[in-house]
C-alpha positions as CSV (number, residue, x, y, z in Angstrom):
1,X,101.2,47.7,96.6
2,X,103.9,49.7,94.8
3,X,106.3,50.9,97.5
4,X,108.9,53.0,95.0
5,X,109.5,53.5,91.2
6,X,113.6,53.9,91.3
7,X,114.6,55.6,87.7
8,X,117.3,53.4,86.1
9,X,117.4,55.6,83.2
10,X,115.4,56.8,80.6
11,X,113.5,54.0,79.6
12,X,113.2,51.7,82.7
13,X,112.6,52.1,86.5
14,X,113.5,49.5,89.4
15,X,109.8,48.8,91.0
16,X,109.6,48.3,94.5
17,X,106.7,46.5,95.5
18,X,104.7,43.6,97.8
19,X,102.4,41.6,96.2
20,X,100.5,38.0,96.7
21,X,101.6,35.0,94.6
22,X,100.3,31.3,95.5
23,X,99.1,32.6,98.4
24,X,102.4,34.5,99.7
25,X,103.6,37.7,100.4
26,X,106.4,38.7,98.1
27,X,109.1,42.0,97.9
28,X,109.2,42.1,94.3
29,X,112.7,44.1,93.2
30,X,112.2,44.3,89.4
31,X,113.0,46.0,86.0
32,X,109.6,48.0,84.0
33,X,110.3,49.7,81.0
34,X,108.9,52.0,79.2
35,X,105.9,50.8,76.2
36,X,105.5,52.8,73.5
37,X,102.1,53.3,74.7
38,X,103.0,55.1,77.6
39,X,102.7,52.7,80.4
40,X,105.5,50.4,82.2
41,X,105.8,47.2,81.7
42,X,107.6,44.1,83.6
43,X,110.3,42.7,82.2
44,X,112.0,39.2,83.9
45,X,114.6,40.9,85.4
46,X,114.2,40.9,89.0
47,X,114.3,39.1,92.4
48,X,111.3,38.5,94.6
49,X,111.5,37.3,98.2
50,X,109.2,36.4,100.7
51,X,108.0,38.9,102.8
52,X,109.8,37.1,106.1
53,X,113.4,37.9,104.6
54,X,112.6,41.9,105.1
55,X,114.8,42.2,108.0
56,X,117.9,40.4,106.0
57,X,117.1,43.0,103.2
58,X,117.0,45.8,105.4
59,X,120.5,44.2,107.6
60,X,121.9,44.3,104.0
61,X,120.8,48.0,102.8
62,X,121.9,49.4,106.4
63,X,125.1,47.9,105.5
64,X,125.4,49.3,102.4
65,X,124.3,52.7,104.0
66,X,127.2,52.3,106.4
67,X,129.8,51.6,103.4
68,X,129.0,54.6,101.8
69,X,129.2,56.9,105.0
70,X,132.3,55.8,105.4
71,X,133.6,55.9,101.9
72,X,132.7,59.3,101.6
73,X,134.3,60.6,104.8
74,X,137.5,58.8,103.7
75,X,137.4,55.8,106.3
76,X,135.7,53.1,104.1
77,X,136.2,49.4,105.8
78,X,135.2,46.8,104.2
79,X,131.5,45.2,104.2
């Protein structure tokens, strides 16, 4: 099931996605770009996890989230 499609620039896109391989449930983080014939294609260039690491995936993002808050109200700590 594609989640998001995350532009990286004109010619690929970071897909977010879960999917099934050997049986388990994967978050698949990974570069398409762009065919000549119009579609997206996967490249090799990604990470996939198992669906049980969500909650240390979304720990990490609410830590980047937190970084950049405080970065742009000029009292960035360290992460």
């Amino acid at each position: 099931m594609i989640i998001a499609d995350i532009e990286r620039n004109q010619k690929e896109i970071i897909r977010v996605e879960v999917s099934e391989f050997n049986g388990k449930e994967l978050i698949n983080l990974r570069i398409w770009y762009h065919h000549v014939d119009g579609d997206y294609r996967p490249t090799q260039k990604g990470v996939a996890l198992d669906i049980s690491k969500f909650k240390d995936l979304k720990e990490a993002i609410d830590k980047i989230s937190n970084y950049i808050e405080d970065k742009e109200k000029g009292t960035q700590n360290s992460i």
